[in-house]
N, C-alpha and C positions, 0 to 999 in steps of 0.2 A: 672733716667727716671721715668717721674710721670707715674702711671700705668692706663690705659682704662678701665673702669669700667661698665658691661654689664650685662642689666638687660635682661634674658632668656626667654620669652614667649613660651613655646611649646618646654620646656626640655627635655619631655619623648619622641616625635618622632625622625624621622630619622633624620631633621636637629637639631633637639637639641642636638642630641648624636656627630653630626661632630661638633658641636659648639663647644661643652664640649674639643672634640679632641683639638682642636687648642688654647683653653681656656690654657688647661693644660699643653700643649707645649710649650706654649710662658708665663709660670707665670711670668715671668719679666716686661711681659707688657700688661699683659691681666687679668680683676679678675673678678670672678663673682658676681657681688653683690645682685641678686634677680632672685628666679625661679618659673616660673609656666609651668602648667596643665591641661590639661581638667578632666583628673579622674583616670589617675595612680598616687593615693598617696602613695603608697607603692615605685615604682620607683624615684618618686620622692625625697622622704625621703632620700632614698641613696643618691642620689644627692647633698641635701644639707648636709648631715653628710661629704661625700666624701670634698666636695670644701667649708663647711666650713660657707654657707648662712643660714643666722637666716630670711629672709623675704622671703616668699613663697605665692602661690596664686593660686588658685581652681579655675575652674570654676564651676565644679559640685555642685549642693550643697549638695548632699548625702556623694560625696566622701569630698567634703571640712569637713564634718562633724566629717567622721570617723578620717579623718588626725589630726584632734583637739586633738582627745579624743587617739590618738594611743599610744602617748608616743613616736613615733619612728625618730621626728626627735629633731634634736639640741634644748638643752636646751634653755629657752628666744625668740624660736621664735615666730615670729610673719607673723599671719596667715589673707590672704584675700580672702575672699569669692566672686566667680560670677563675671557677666562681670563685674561691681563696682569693683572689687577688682582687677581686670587685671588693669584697666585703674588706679588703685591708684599705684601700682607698677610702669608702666609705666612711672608715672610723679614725682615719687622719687628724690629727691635731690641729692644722692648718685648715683648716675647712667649717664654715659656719652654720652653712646649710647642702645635703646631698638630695642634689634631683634627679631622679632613679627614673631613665626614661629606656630601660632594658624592654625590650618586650620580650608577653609571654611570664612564663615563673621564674625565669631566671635572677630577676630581680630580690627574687625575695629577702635570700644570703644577704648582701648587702643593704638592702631598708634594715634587717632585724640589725644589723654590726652599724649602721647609723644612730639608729636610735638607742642602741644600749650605749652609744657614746655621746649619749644626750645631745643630740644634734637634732636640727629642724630637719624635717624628712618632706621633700616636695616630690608630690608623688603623679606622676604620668602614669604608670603601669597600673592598670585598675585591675589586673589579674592576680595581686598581688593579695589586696585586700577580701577579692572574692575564695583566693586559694584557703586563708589563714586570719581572714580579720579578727578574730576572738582573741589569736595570739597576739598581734601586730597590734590592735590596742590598747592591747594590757602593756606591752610593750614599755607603746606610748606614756601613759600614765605612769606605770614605775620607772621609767627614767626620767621623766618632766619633760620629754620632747614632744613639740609642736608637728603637727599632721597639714602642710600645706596643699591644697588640690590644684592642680595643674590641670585638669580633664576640665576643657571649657563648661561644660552643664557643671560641675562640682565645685567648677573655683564661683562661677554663676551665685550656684545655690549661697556658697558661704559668705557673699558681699550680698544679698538679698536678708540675710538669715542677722547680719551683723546690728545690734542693740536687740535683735529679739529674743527671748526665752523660750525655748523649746518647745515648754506647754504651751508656748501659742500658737503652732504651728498642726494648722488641719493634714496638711499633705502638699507633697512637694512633686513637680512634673516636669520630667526632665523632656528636652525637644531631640527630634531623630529626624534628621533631612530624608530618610528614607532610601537616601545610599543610588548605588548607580542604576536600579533596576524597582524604582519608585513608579516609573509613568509605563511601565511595559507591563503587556497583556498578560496574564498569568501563564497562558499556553505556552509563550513564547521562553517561559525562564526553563524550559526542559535542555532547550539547546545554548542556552547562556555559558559563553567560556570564559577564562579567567581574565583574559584582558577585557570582555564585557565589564565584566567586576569591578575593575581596576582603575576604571572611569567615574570616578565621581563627579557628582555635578559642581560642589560646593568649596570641596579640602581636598590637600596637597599632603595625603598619608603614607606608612607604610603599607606592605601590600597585604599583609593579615587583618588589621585595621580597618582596610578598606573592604574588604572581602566583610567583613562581617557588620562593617556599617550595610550592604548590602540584605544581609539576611536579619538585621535588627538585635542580631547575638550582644554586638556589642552596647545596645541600648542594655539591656540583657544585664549583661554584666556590671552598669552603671549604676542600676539600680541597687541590684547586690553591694554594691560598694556604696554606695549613697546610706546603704541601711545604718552601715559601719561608722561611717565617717560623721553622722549627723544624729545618732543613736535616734533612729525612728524605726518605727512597724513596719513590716513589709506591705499591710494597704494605707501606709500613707505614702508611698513612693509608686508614681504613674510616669505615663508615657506619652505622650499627643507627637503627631507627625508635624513639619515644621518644614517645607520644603526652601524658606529661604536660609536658611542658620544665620540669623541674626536673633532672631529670642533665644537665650540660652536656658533660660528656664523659666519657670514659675513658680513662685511659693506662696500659696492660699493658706490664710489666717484664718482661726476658729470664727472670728467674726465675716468672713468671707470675701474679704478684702484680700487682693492679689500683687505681688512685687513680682517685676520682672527686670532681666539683666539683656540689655542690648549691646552688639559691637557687630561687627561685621567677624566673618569665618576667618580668623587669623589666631593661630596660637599666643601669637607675641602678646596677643593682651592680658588670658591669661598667666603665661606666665611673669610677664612683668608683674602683674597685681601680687601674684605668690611673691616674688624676691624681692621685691621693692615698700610692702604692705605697711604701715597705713599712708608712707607716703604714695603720692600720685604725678611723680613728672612727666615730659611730652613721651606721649607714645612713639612703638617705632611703627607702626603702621597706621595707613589714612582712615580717621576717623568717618562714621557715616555722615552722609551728606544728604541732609534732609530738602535742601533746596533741589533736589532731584527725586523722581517718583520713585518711594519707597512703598514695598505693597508685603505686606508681614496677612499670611495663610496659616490657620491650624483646621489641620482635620482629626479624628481617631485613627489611633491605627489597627488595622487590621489583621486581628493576628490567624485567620486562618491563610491570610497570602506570608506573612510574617509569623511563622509559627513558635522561631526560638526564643520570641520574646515571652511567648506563651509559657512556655518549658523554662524560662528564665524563672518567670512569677514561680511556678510550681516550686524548684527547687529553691527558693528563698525562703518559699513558706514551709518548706519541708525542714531548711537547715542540716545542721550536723556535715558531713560529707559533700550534702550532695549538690553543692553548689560549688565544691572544686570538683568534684566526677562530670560536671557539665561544663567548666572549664577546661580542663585536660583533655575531655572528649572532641571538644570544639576546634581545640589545637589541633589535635591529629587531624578531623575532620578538613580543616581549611587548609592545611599542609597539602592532603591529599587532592582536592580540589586543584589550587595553585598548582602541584604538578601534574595536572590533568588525568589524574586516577580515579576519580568519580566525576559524578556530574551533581552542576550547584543544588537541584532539590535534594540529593543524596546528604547534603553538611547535616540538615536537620533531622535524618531518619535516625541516620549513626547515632548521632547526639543521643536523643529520646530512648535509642537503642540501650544505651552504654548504661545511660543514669538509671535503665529498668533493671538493670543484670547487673550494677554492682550495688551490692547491697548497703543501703544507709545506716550508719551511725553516729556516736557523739563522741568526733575525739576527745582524747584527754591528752595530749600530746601532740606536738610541732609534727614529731616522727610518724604520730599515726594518722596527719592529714597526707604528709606525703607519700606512706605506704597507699591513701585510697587515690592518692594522683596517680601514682605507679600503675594502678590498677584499673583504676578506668583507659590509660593509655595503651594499655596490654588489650585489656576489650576494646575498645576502636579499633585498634591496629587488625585487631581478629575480625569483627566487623565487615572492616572494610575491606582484608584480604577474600572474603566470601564471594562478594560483587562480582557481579561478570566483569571480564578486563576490560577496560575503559579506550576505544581506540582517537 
């Protein structure tokens, strides 16, 4: 069996470590051939000493520097700098499938230089598709590469969705555990800090991720990518709270008939389903265990306690812009937060703030989504320098 050959963007976080999982369980039919990072060179190093890869790739350029000069990984490798050097990996000859697990835009560079190299694009960064989906699958389509979803509701939906036809499909509902500040009083979230945040009850994320499973952004943004990925309407794409994450989604048929995708909160199964697809060998992690009390809750959610997801909907059905102006806004937003420069109801004011003052349109170019990214980060940043100083 010829082996899958997968280039790593975003080694060092959480999904690069369940990548690595399932890399190394399955070495019969899984290899790594190229790893990158945003600026753990030191983890990284391990990485490729461990599995063996001589092509690597920094975004940093401070840290890409130090990694040059460390001595500390494999002999003959060969080292790429900055986003230029994500997007050269990316489009590597050696490589059958890139899973672009950068967080944030910076991914984007490298998905567009994947798929123009007709490569299957496994995609973790959902901010990628909210930034630029109109480009990204046209993309797709002009080069004949394959869009695989690594976001557990997404890889969910597309094994739920698989022998159906599109038109049969009423609407899709993606689940949101409701994050680390799901069962607390509403009063209480005035003085919520970021390691409150950073305590999820269910997943083992990065800290932006986390932070925004928290405020429901990142439901938010799932949606918007869901519209993309599954070409549906913005009201066929909902949200129900889910406080065990074990449903990952639901897809209700015109006939009103329901499929849903069950595992337990572990990335590895996603993304083995994505790298391994249509076969199905042993998981790398323990299967639910029904001979034990299993108890699966849905409520609605709430969005005047949850209001980005509110402002999510808005800007989907607005389009054009402004579901990357609430993206980029968001970023700033939670950076700030993270370094205890506002406080957590503040994520969502800025947001709202940003998407009303920078004005929506319909790009016609790559360039002029990114000038409205540019631009809503310049308004945050303005935004949130206004604030009183956050002690």
């Amino acid at each position: 069996m010829k082996k899958k050959r997968v280039a790593l963007l975003g080694a060092t976080g959480s999904i690069g470590e369940s990548t690595l999982k399932v890399i190394a369980a399955h070495a019969d039919r899984l290899e790594l051939a190229s790893v990158a990072a945003r600026s753990d060179w030191r983890k990284l190093a391990g990485i490729a000493r461990k599995f063996g890869v001589r092509r690597v790739g920094i975004y940093d350029g401070d840290a890409f520097a130090a990694a040059r000069q460390s001595g500390e990984f494999p002999a003959g490798t060969e080292f790429h700098g900055g986003p230029s050097g994500l997007a050269e990996l990316a489009a590597m000859p050696d490589a059958d499938v890139v899973l672009v697990a950068v967080v944030g835009t910076a991914g984007l560079e490298p998905a567009l230089a994947a798929l123009a190299a007709g490569k299957d694009l496994a995609l973790a960064s959902k901010e990628i598709l909210v930034l630029a989906g109109r480009f990204v699958m046209a993309a797709a389509r002009k080069h004949g590469a394959r869009l695989l979803p690594i976001d557990s509701e997404h890889n969910a939906v597309s094994q739920c969705l698989e022998g159906h036809p599109s038109s049969a499909v009423r609407r899709i509902l993606l689940t949101a555990s409701g994050g680390a500040f799901r069962d607390w009083p509403a009063a209480r979230l005035e003085h919520a800090t970021p390691a409150d945040a950073l305590r999820h009850p269910n997943w083992a994320m990065g800290p932006k991720i986390t932070v925004d499973s928290a405020t429901l952004a990142n439901k938010g943004l799932e949606l918007i990518e869901a519209q993309w990925l599954f070409g549906l309407k913005p009201d066929q794409c909902g949200a129900v709270l889910h406080p065990q994450s074990i449903v990952h989604c639901l897809v209700e048929f015109n006939d009103g008939a329901m499929l849903a995708q069950l595992c337990p909160p572990s990335m590895t199964f996603p993304i083995q389903h994505a790298l391994l697809h249509p076969d199905r060998p042993a998981g790398v992690s323990a299967p639910l265990d029904f001979s034990r009390m299993v108890s699966l809750e849905f409520r609605p959610v709430d969005e005047e306690r949850f209001p980005m997801l509110g402002l999510a909907r808005r800007v989907m059905e607005t389009g054009g812009a402004a579901p990357a102006v609430f993206n980029a806004a968001n970023e700033v937003a939670v950076g700030a937060f993270l370094g205890s420069r506002i406080p957590f109801l503040a994520i969502s004011r800025i947001v709202e703030q940003t998407v009303a003052l920078v004005p929506n349109f319909e790009p016609a170019s790559l360039d002029a989504v990114l000038e409205a990214d540019a631009e809503a980060r310049r308004v945050a940043a303005s935004e949130i320098s206004s604030l009183p100083t956050r002690i």
